[in-house]
N, C-alpha and C positions, 0 to 999 in steps of 0.2 A: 359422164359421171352418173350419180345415183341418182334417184326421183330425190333426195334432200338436196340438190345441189341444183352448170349451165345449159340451160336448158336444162333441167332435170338433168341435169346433169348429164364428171369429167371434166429438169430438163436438160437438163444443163451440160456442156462440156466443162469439165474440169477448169478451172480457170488456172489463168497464166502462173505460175513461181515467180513472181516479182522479187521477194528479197527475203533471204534465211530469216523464219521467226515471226515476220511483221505481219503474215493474215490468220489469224488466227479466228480455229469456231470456238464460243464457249464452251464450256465444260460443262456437264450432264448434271443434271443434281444427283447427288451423291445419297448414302443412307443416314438418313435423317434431316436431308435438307426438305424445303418445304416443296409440295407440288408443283415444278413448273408450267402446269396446265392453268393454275390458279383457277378464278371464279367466272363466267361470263362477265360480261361489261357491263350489259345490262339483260335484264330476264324478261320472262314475259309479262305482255301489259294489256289484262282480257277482262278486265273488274270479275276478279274469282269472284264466284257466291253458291253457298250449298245449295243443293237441288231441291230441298223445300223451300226455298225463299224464290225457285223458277215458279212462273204458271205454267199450267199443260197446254198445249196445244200453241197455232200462231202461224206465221211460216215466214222463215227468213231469206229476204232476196239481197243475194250476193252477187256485187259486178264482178266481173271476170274480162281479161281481155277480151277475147273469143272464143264460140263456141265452138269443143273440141276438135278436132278436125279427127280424132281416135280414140277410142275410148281402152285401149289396150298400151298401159305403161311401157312398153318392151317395143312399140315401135317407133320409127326416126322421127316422126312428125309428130309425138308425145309431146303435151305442153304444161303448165303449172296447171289447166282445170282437167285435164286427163288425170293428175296424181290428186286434186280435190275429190274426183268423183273418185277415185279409186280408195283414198283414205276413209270414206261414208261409206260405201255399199262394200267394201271386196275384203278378207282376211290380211291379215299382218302378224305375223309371229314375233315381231319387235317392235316398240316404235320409241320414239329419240325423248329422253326426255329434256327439262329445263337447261340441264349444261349440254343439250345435243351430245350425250353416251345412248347405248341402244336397252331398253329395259324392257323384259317379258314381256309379252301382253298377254295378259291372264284371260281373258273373253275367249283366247282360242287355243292356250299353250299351258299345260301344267307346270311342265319342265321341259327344260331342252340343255344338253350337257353333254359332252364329250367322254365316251364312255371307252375307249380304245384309240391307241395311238399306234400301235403294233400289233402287225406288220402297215398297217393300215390307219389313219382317222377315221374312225367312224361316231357319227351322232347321233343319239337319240330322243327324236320328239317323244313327248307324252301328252294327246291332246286335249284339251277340255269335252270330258263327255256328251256335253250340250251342243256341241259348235256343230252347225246341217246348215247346209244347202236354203235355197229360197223354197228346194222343192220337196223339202226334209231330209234328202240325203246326207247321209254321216260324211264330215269332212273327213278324209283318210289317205293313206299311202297312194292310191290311185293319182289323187289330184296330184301329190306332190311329185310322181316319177311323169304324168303328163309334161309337166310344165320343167320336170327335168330337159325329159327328150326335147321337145320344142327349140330350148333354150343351150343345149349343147354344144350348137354350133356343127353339128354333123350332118345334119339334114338341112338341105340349102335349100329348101321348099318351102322352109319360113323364114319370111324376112324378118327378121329380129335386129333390134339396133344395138342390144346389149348382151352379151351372154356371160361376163365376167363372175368365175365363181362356179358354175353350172357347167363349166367346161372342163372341172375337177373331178365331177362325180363322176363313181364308179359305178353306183348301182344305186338304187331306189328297193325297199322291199317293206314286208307288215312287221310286226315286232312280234312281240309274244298275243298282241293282241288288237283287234280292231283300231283301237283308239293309239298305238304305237308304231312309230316312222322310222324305220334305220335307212340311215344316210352311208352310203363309205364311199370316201374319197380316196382316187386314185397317186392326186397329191395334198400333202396337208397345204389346208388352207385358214389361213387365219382368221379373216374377213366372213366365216359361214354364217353369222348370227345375221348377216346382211341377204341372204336366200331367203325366198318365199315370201317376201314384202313387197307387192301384193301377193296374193294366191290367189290362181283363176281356177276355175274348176276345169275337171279333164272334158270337159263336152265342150271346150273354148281353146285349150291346150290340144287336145286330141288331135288334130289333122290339119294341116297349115291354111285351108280354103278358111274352117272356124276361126285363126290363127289369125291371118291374113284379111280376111275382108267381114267375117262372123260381127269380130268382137270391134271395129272402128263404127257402128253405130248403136249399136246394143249390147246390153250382156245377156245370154241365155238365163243363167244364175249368178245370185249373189248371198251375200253371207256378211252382213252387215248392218250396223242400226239404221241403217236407209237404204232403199234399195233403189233402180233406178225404174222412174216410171215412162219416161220418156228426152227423146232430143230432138229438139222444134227450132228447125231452122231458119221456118218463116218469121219468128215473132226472135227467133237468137235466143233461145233460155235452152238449158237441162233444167230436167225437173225430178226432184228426188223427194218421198215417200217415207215414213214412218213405214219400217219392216214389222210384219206382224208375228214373222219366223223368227225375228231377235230375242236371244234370250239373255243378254245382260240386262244391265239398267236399261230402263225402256227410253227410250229419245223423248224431250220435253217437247222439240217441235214437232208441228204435224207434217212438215214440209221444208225442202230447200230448195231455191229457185237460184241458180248459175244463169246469171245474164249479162249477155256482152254488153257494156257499155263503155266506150274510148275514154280513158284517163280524163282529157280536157273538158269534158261533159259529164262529171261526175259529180264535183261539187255541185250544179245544177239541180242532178239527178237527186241528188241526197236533198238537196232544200226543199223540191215538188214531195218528195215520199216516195217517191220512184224506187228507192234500194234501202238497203237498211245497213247495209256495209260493205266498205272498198278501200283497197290499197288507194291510196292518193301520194301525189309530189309534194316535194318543201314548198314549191311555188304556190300550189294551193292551199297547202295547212291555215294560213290566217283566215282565208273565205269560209272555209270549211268550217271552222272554230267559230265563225259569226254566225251560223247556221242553230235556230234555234231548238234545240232537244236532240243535237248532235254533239260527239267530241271525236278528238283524234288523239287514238293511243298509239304509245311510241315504245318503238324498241329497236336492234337491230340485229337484219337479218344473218341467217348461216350463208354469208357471203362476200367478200369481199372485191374493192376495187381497185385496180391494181394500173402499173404505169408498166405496157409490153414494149421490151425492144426487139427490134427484128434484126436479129445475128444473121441471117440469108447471105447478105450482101452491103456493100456498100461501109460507110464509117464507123458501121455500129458490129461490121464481123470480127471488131479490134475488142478483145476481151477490156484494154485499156479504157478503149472509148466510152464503152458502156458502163463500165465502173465508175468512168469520170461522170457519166451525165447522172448516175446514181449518188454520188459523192455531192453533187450539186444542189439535192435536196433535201429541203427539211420536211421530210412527210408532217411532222408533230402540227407545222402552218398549216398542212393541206388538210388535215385531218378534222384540224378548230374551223376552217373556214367551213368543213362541210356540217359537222357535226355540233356545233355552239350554238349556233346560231339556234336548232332544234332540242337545244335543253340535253344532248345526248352523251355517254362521254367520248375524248375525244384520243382518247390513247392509239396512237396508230400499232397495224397490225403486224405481228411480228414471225409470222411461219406463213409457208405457202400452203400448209396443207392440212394446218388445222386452227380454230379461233380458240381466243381464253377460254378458258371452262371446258371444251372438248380433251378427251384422255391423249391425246398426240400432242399438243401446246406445247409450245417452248419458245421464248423470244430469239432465235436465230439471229437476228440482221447484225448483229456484233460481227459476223463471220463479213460482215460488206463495210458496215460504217456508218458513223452518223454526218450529217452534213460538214463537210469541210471544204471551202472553197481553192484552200489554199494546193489543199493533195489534189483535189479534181483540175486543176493547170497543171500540178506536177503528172499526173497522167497522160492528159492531152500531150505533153513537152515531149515526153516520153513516148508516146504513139508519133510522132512528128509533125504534128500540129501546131504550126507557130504563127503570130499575128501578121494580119497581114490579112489585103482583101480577094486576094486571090487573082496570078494574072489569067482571065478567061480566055484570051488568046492561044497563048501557048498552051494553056491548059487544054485546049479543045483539039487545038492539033498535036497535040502530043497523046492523047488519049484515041486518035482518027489515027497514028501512027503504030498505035503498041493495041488497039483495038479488041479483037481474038482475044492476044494472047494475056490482054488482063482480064477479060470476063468468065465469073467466076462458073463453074461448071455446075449447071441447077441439080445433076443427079448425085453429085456429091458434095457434103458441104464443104466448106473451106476450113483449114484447120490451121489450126493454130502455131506458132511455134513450139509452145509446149506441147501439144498435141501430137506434133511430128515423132516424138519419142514417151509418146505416152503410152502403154499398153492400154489405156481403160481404168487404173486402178491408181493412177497418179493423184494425190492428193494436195490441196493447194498447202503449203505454208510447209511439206516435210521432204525429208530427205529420203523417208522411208515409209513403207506400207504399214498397214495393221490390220485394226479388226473389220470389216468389210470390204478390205481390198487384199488379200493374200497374208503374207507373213504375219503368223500371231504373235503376240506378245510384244509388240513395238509399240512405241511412244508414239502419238499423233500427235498433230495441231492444236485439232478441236480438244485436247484434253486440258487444255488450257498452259500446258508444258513450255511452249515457247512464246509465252505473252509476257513483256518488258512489263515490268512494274513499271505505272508512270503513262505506260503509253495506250494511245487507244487502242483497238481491236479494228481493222477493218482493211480495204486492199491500195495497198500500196506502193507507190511509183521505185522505180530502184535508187538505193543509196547513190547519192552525188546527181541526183537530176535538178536540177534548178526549175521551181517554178517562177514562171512569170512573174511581175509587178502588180498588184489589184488592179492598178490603172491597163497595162498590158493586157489584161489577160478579162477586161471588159470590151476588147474592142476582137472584132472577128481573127478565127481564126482558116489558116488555109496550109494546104500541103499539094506538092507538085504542081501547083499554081491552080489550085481548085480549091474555091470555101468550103468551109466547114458548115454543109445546112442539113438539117432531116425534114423529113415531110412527117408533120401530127395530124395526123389524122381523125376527126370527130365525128359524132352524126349531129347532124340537122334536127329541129323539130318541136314538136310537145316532148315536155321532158327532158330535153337536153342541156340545160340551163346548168345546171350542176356541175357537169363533166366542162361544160365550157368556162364556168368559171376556174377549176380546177388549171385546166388545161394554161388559161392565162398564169396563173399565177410558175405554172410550171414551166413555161418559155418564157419569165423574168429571172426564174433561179439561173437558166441552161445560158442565159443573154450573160449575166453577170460572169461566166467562165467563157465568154468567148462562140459559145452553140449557139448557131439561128437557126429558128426553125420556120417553116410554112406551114401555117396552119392552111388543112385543107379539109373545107366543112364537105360531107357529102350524105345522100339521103338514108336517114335511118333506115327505111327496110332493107337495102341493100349494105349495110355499112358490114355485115360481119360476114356475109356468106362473099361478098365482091372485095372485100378489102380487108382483112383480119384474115379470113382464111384461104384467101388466096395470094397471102404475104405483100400484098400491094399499100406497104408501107412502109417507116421507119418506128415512129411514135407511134404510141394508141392507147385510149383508156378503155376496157370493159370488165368485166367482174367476172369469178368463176366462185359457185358455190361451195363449201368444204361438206364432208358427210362422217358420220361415226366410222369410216371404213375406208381410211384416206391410201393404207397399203393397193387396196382396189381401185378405188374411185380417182385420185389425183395420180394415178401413171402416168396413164394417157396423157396428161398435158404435160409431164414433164420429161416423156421417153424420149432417147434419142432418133433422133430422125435417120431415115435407114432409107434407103435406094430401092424403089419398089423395081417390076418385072420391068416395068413400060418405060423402065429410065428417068421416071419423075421421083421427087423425093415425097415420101411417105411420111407424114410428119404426126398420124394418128391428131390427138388437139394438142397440139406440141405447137401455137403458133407463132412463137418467137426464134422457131426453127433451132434453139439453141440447148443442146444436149451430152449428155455425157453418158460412158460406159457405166460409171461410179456410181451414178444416182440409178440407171436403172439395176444395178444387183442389188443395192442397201434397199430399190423397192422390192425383188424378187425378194431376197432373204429375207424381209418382215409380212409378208404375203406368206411366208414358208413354215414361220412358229409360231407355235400353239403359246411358247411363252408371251406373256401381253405386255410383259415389261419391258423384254427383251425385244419386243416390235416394235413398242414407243419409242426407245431408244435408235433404233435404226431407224425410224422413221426422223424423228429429229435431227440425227446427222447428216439424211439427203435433205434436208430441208435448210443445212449449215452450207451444204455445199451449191442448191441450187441459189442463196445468198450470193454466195462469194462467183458464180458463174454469171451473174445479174443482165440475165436475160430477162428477166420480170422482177417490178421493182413493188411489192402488195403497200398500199396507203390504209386505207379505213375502211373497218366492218362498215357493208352500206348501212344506210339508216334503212327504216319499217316504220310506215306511217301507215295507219288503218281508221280513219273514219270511221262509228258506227255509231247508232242509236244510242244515247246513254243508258236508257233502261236495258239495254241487249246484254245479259251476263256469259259469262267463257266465251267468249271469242273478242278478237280485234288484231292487236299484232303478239305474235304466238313467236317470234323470236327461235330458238330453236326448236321447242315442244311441238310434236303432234298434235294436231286438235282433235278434243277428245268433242265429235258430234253431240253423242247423246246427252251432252253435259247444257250443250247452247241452250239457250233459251231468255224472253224476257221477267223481269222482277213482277214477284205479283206487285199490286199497288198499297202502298204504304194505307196502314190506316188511319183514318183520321182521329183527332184526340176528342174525345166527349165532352160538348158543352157543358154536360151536367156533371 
């Protein structure tokens, strides 16, 4: 995904036809209904204060996990302080604001606007006449067809981790005039205002050696209210500089200091004087809070936590199954338990691919359901799942008999019944295609067409399935003489406290329908790269960021997974392995229009259908807890906004009132 998003970011098959009518996605808002994006939950929390109430000068030392290991956003090993130094010292032709949409940045962009659409898109930067180089060079067309080619993905001499967007362009050239950039794209791309954030200059772009190993400890040049004066591994700081080549608002501080300090030694850190600001945990907020001439501001972040199931294999490849262990919970409990307790609100989140306030919003999960225990046994019943402890005996030799020929084939995934007769365009809840899947003009699901007055919205077991007894259907369940268990998978450690409690409350909803699970703790640095993305599980909790550009940025985890050369499955970050034809056209096609309406709208409908596919199950926007100095004004937790540097700074000192 983007530098706003995991790791700076970055599914579904079609789910099963359970029964004429009964899964329905909502209905779109209509003309003159209110915005379904609504308002963020909450905003940013930086104690705004105008820039004469900052004093000049100071220098703010900021924890950071670690120090960067690159200092070039576009490679694999990019981290949250690679896009801090990148946001200070390096151009942006957009940045996010408060409801995380993308707004000009006027320091380096007059205008920027789509001037042609035929035969071709093309766009036209106009740039701020002021905007040079550290070394006075004019920022211009050069930099920006460098960092083209680089990022094109045609030359394999640079290792690039992203080139999403830049693989569209057709050409780079000058406009009428120095200061003017045409763009034409080979295909229209909707996502363009998300190019050129950062801009590196072409002396860093220019040749994959600058590319590749130049820019992971330096920058040649920068072009920003800070520039970087150094990265000091022995002492673990960057260190960044009031730019004297700046020509906006001039930076209040004189300095910023990025120093690694480990989460669990932060509050410490902040009581000595040691830092002046840092993300902290809920576990630490109350010490931190006793810390005198400190506070912790709260918001939360562009990012969500989410409950993955692994459709690969095993009980959870049953479109049933996974609907039922979804049906078994009440996100709105897990939500309060994370989020109450921190004063924050606690409305669970309702799209995979974008939060309140961003222009893609829309509460989806109606397309799934909200907790019902009763349909999540009616599902199970239905998958053939019935109580019972499982006899392990026969089960082991019956499974040592039929061996081979039940193990599922990793290069291809296993499909579904519905699947079997599905082209790709098969929609849950219809009888017929429409608009992103073939035949126009047909009545869909999601149009709200076939929802019973009376009944909920969400996926459901077929007519005449009995479920279980409440009593039955709390005690295990087993099928071919094997229990019903998944392995949950969590990490260990500083920090994990949350997802564990989480995690418990979430294997008492799945106990209450009959699901046991094994919880299986393992060590946080390895938990995502050995176990999340190497599918070595059933359950799993971890977050993926959303960005103003979700047609781009959220593909990738939702694409279907596809049979690479070598015979393994390619799952791009797809890790619930669970995908459909449907969702990735409705992403091509909103990736493809210029109209923004019309892309919000497709974008909302695969995000109906990745619901109803419920291979990922999203809970709650994380929380953003930022400790920092009281007196420290614009900055703390920044929620979805860019931080605007030049703005930080501390309060002069109050004056005192005259005895006389």
């Amino acid at each position: 995904m983007s530098q706003y998003g995991v790791g700076l970011r970055t599914v579904m098959r079609s789910a099963v036809f359970l029964t004429a009518g009964a899964l329905t996605v909502p209905a779109l808002a209509g003309c003159g209904s209110p915005d379904p994006a609504g308002k963020p939950l909450a905003g940013p929390d930086i104690a705004p204060a105008a820039r004469d109430r900052i004093a000049d000068g100071g220098t703010l030392r900021w924890a950071v996990d670690a120090v960067p290991e690159t200092l070039n956003t576009f490679q694999a090993d990019a981290d949250g302080a690679t896009a801090r130094v990148a946001q200070a010292v390096l151009p942006s032709m957009y940045r996010m604001d408060a409801a995380g949409r993308a707004e000009i940045n006027a320091d380096y962009l007059e205008s920027a606007k789509v001037v042609e659409t035929e035969p071709k898109q093309v766009v036209l930067y106009k740039l701020n006449q002021q905007a040079v180089w550290s070394n006075g060079r004019e920022i211009g067309a050069a930099d920006f067809a460098a960092q083209w080619r680089a990022l094109s993905g045609k030359d394999s001499a640079y290792w690039t981790a992203r080139n999403a967007g830049y693989e569209r362009i057709e050409r780079i050239e000058r406009g009428d005039n120095d200061l003017e950039v045409r763009v034409t794209f080979r295909r229209t791309y909707a996502d363009w205002k998300s190019l050129f954030s950062p801009l590196y200059p072409k002396e860093i772009m220019g040749s994959p050696d600058a590319f590749n190993e130049g820019a992971r400890r330096k920058l040649k040049l920068t072009a920003g209210p800070f520039t970087l004066k150094k990265v000091d591994r022995e002492d673990d700081e960057v260190v960044l500089t009031r730019s004297p080549r700046w020509w906006g608002r001039p930076a209040k501080l004189d300095g910023i200091v990025l120093s690694a300090v480990p989460r669990e030694k932060r509050a410490a850190a902040l009581a000595k004087g040691e830092i002046d600001v840092a993300d902290v945990d809920a576990a630490t907020v109350r010490r931190v809070e006793r810390t005198r001439g400190v506070e912790v501001r709260k918001s939360l972040e562009p990012a969500y936590t989410q409950l993955a199931l692994n459709g690969a294999g095993g009980p959870l490849a049953d479109e049933r199954v996974r609907r039922a262990v979804a049906r078994a919970l009440d996100r709105g409990e897990l939500a309060r338990a994370v989020l109450k307790p921190l004063g924050l609100p606690t409305k669970p989140v309702g799209s995979h691919v974008a939060l309140a306030g961003q222009a893609a919003y829309a509460d989806g999960s109606g397309a799934l359901g909200d907790q019902d225990m009763k349909e999540a046994r009616a599902l199970l019943a239905d998958a053939g799942w019935e109580p019972g402890e499982g006899k392990k005996a026969a089960g082991a030799e019956k499974e040592a008999a039929e061996g081979e020929k039940t193990k599922p084939d990793k290069a291809k995934p296993e499909k579904s019944a519905a699947e079997e007769d599905d082209d790709g365009t098969y929609i849950v809840g219809e009888d017929n295609k429409g608009e992103g899947g073939g035949d126009e003009g047909r009545e869909l699901a999601q149009d709200g067409k076939q929802h019973l007055k009376g009944s909920a919205p969400g996926a459901y077991a077929p007519k005449g399935t009995a479920a279980p007894s409440s009593a039955a259907g709390a005690g295990p369940l087993a099928k071919d003489g094997k229990a019903l268990s998944l392995r949950f998978v969590l990490p260990s450690g500083p920090g994990s406290q949350t997802l564990a409690t989480v995690a418990e409350r979430i294997r008492r909803m799945l106990d209450r329908v009959g699901i046991r699970t094994e919880v299986s703790k393992v060590e946080e640095e390895g938990y995502f790269k050995d176990h999340i993305a190497s599918g070595e599980y059933d359950l799993a909790l971890y977050s993926w960021p959303t960005s103003a550009f979700p047609a781009t940025d959220a593909r990738p985890i939702y694409a279907k997974p596809v049979p690479a050369a070598d015979g393994s499955l390619s799952v791009e970050q797809n890790y619930t392995r669970v995908g459909t034809d449907q969702v990735d056209q409705l992403f091509d096609q909103a990736v493809g229009t210029l109209d923004e309406s019309e892309a919000r709208a497709l974008m909302r409908k695969a995000d109906a259908r990745i619901w109803a596919a419920a291979g990922s199950i999203p809970l709650y926007q994380r929380p953003q807890l930022t400790a920092t100095k009281k007196n420290l004004a614009n900055a703390g937790a920044f929620g979805f906004a860019t931080p605007v540097y030049e703005d930080m700074g501390y309060l002069k000192p109050t004056p005192r009132p005259s005895s006389t």
